[in-house]
C-alpha positions in Angstrom: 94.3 113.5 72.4 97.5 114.4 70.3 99.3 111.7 68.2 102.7 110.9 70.6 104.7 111.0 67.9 103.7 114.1 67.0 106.4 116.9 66.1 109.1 114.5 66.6 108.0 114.5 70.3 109.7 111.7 72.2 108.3 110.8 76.2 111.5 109.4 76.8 113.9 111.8 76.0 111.4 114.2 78.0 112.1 112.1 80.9 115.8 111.9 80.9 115.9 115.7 80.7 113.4 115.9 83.6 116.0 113.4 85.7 118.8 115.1 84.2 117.9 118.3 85.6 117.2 116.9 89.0 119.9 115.1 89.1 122.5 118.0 88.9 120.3 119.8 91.6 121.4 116.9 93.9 125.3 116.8 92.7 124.5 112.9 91.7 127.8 111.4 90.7 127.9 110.2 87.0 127.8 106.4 87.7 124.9 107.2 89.4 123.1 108.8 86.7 124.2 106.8 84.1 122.1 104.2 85.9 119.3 105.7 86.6 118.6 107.6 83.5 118.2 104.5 81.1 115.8 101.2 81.6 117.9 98.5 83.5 116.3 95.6 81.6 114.4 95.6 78.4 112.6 93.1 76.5 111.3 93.4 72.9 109.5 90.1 71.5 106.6 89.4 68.4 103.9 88.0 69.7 101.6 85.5 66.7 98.3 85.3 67.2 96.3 83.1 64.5 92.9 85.5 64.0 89.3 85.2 63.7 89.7 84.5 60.1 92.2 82.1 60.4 95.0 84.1 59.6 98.0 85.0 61.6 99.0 88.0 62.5 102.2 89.7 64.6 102.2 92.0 67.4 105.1 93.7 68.4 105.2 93.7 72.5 107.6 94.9 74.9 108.5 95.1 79.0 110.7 97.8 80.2 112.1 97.3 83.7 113.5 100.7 84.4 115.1 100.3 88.3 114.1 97.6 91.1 116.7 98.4 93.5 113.7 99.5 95.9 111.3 96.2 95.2 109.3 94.4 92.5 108.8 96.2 89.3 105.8 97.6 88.7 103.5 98.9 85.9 100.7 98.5 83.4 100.6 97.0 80.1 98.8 99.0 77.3 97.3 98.6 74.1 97.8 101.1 71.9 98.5 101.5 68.0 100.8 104.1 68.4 102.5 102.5 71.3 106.5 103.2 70.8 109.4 102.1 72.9 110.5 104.9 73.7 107.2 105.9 75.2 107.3 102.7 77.6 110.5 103.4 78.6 109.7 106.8 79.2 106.6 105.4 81.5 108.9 102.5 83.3 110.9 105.5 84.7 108.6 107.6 85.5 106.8 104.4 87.6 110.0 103.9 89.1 109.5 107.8 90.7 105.9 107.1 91.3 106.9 104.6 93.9 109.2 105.9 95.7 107.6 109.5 95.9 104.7 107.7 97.5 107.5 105.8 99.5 105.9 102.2 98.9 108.6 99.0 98.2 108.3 99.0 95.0 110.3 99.6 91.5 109.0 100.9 87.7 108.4 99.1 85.0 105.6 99.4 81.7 104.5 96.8 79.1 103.2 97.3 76.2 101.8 96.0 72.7 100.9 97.7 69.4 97.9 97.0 69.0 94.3 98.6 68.9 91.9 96.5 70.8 88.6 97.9 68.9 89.6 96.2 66.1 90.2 92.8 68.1 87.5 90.0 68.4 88.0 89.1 72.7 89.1 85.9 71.2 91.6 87.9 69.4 92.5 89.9 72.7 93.1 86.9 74.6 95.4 85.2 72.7 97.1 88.3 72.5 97.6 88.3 76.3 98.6 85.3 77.1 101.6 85.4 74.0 102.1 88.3 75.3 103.1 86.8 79.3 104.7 83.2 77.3 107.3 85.5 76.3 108.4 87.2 79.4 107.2 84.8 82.0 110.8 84.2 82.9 111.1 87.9 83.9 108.5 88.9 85.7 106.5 87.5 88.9 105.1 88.8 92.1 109.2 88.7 93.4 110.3 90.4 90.1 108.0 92.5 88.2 104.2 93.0 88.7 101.9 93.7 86.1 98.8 95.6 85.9 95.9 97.4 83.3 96.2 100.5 81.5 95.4 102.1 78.5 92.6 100.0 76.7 93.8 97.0 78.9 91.3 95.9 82.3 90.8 93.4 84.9 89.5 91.0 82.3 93.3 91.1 80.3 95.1 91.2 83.7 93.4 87.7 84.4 94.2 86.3 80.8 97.7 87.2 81.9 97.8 86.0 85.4 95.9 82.6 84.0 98.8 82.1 81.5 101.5 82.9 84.2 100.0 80.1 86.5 100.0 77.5 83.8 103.3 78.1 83.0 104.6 78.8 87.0 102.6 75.9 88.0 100.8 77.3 91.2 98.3 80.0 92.6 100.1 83.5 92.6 97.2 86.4 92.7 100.0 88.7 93.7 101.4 88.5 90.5 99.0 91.1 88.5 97.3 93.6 90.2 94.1 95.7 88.8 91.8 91.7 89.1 88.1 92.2 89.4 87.0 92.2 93.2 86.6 88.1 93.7 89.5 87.1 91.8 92.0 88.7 93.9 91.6 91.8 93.4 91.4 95.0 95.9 87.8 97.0 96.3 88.7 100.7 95.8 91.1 100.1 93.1 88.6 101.4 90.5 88.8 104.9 92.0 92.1 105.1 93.2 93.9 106.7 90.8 91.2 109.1 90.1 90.4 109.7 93.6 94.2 110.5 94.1 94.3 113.3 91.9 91.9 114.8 93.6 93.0 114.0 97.3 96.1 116.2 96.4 94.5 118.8 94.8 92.3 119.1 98.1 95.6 119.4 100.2 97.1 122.1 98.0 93.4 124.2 97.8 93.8 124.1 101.5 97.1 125.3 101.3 96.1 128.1 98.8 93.3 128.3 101.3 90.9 128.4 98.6 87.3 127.2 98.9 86.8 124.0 96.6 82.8 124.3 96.2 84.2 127.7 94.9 86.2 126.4 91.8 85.8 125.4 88.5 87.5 122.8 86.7 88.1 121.5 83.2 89.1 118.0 82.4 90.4 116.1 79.4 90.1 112.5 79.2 87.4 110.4 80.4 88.9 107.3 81.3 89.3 105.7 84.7 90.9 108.1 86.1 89.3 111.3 84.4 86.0 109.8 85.9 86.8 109.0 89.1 88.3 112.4 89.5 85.3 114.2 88.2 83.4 112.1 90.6 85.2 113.1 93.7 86.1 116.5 92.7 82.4 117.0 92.3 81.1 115.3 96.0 83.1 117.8 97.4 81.3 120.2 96.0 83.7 121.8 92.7 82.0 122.0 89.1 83.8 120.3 86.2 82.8 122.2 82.8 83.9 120.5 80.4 85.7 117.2 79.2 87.5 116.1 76.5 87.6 112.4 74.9 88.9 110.4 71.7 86.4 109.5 69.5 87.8 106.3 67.7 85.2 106.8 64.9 86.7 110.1 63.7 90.1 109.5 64.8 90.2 113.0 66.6 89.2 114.2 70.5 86.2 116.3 71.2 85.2 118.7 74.1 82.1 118.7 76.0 80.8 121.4 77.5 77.7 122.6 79.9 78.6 125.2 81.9 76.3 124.6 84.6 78.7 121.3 84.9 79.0 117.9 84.0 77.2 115.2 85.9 79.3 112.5 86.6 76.2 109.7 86.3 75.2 111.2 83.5 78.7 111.0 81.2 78.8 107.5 82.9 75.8 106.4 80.4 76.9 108.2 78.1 80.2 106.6 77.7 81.7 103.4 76.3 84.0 100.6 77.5 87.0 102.7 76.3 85.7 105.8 77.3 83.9 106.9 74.1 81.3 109.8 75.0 78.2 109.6 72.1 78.3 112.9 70.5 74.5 112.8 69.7 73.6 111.8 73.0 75.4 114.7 74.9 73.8 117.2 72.6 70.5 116.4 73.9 71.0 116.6 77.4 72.4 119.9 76.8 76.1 119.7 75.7 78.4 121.9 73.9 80.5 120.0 71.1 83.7 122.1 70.7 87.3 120.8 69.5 89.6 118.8 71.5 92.2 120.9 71.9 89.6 123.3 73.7 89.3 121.8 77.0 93.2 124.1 78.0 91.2 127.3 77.1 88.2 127.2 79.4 88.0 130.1 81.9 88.4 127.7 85.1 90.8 127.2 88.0 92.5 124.2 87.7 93.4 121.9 84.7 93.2 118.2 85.3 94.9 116.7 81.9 93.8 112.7 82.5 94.6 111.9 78.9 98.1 110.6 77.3 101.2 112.6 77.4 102.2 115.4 75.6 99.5 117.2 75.7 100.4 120.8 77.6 102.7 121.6 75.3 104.9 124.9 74.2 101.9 125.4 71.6 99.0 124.6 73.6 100.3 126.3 76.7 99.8 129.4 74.9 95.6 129.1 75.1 95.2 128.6 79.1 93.1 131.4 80.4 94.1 134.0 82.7 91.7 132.7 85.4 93.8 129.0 86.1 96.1 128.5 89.1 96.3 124.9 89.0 97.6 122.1 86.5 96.7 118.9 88.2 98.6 116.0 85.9 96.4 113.0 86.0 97.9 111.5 82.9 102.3 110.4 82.4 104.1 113.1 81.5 101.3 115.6 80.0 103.2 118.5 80.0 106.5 119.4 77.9 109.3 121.0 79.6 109.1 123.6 77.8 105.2 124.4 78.6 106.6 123.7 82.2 109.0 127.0 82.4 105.7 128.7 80.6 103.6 127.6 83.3 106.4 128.7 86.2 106.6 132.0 84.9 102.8 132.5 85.2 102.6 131.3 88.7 100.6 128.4 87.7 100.9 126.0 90.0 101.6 122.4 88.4 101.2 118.5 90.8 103.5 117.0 88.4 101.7 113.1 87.2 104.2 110.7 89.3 102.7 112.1 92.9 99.2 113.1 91.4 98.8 110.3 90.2 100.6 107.8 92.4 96.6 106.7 94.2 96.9 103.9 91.4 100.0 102.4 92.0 99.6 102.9 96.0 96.2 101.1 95.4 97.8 98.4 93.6 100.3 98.2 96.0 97.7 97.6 99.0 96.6 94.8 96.3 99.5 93.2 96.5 99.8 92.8 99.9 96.3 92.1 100.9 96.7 89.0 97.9 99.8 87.8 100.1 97.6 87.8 103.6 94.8 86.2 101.5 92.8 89.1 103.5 90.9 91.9 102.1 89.9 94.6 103.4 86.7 96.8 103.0 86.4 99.4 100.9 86.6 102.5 103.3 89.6 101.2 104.5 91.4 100.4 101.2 90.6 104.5 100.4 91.2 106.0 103.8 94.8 104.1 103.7 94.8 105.7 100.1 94.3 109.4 101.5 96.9 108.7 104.5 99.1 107.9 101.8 98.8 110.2 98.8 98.3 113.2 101.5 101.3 112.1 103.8 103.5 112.0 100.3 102.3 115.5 98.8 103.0 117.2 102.0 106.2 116.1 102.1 106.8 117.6 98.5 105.2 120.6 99.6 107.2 120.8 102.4 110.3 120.6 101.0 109.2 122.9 97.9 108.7 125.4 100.3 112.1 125.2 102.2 114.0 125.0 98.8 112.2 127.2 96.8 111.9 124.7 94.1 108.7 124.3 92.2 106.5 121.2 93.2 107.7 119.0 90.4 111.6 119.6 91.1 110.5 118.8 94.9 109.2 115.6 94.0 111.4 114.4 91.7 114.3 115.4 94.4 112.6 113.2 97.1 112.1 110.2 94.2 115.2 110.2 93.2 116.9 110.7 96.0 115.3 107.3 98.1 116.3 105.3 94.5 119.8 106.5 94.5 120.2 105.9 98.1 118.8 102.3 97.3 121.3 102.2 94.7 124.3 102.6 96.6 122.8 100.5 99.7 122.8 97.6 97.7 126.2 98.5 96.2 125.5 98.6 92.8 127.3 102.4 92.8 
């Protein structure tokens, strides 16, 4: 995975020229996108934490609040070292279109500290959560701004969290973090949602291609929650994943694995660590091919499922995907440059931009929500069949509309997005 500061790359300035260029498609007046194209709240705060060896060190932590005009904020809090603000913002606004594309009552927001939790004792990691909720407990809440895991940060940090919140709230609100373990609130299915999302819309669009999907090959990068999940689904229905890609924290740089007679889900499951860390020595034995990172783009396959961190299909790396690939399925925010965008246009390669094909987390989380305010969960089939109602209902309406308007998926989706948060906009009179 690429540094996201590399080149002078910046995810929010990305963003504001992705809204930008919607916007004028839908003749948005100027108050209107003077709102929507910066965060409407942001917090920046140093978190102390006093460390295993009795010294004290600072975090810098943040909560971006991009536009609630259609419900709660919502989004994930990550730990990263090279976490930057403009990169959260860019990922509050790009929530705030994952919501409303999937049409659920909800707003964007992202959290986020600069941090890197290998390096942190779970003492360490604690504290660091729950200074990290004393200094925005004001601002958010299950009314205001819900919470929820994502890079390095899981159920166990979520709880941390939600445990502070209490204290300080004085009362029981489980529908104030989403992404709890099953037991404490939290929803069965949400592991696989996001992953199993992806691959719910790539099924609806191989239908539309009319293609075969036990006849396709894929080639992921990442192998994270969602990378696995997807490889897990995408191979039950019968397509072959060749190859993925993954950070190794050891040597600071990604790797590629590769077995062309595919990659067993089970299999990378053992061989992976809690941050999804696959053990190089390991894969060679079972018969893996260790190739660069940056390799996974150039594997003769039909579809591309990037599940990593942004920037990552870009006007360089665009340059290696094979002849053979029809699909670019964005399971990671904002993976692929504008500029690798028009590349990929002009080829005919299809692209399900990240805020719809990834939305299965955020719907997921959303069904969380709601089933912690009935204090009533439901079963696992049910959580996921609502999931595929949802996520297939919402892509065919982007499809749909691509279709009639001749617009590529991604302008499609962002239209229908931003078009339900303007709308809410002026509803509530703000424009």
């Amino acid at each position: 995975m690429a540094d996201i500061k590399d080149k002078g790359f910046n995810a929010f300035k990305m963003a504001q020229e992705q809204f930008d260029k919607v916007a004028a498609k839908l003749s948005l007046d100027e108050a209107t996108c003077n709102l929507l194209r910066e965060p409407i709240r942001e917090y920046h705060f140093t978190i102390p934490v006093r460390m295993d060896d009795g010294s004290v060190k600072v975090f810098k932590g943040f909560r971006i609040q991009h536009n609630d005009a259609r419900g709660p904020c919502k989004g994930g809090i990550r730990f990263h070292p090279q976490e930057t603000v403009d990169t959260v913002r860019a990922l509050s606004m790009w929530m705030t279109w994952k919501c409303a594309v999937a049409d659920i009552p909800l707003g964007g927001g992202k959290g986020g500290v600069i941090c890197d939790p290998h390096n942190l004792s779970s003492r360490e990691q604690e504290t660091l959560c729950r200074g990290w909720v004393r200094q925005i407990a004001r601002n958010v809440g299950p009314v205001q701004d819900v919470p929820a895991p994502d890079v390095m940060t899981n159920a166990q940090h979520m709880l941390w969290i939600l445990d502070e919140y209490e204290k300080i709230a004085g009362g029981r609100f489980p529908g104030f973090i989403t992404g709890k373990s099953v037991g404490m609130g939290g929803s069965l299915g949400r592991t696989e949602a996001t992953g199993y999302g992806v691959v719910y819309v790539l099924r609806e669009l191989l239908k539309d291609f009319k293609m075969d999907i036990s006849k396709t090959k894929a080639a992921v990068q990442g192998f994270g929650n969602v990378s696995q999940y997807a490889v897990d689904l995408y191979s039950k229905l019968g397509g072959k994943v060749v190859c993925v890609s993954c950070w190794d924290q050891a040597e600071s740089k990604s790797f590629t694995f590769f077995r062309p007679e595919g990659v067993s889900f089970d299999e990378m499951i053992r061989l992976t660590d809690r941050f999804g860390g696959i053990d190089k020595a390991k894969a060679k034995e079972v018969g893996y091919k260790i190739l660069p990172g940056e390799e996974w783009i150039k594997q003769d396959v039909d579809i591309l499922i990037p599940a990593a961190l942004e920037n990552q299909v870009t006007a360089e790396t665009v340059k290696g995907i094979a002849p053979r690939v029809k699909i670019v399925v964005e399971g990671a925010n904002g993976p692929t440059t504008p500029e690798a965008d028009e590349v990929l246009n002009k080829r005919g390669i299809i692209a399900i931009p990240d805020f719809l094909a990834n939305a299965g987390g955020v719907t997921c989380s959303y069904f969380e929500q709601v089933q912690c305010n009935m204090n009533y969960y439901w079963p696992k089939e049910e959580v996921l069949s609502k999931l595929d109602e949802k996520m297939t209902k919402a892509f065919h309406e982007v499809l749909d509309l691509s279709k009639r308007k001749a617009v590529s998926l991604r302008d499609a989706a962002y239209m229908i997005a931003i078009s339900r948060v303007a709308e809410a906009c002026k509803m509530r009179g703000w424009v």
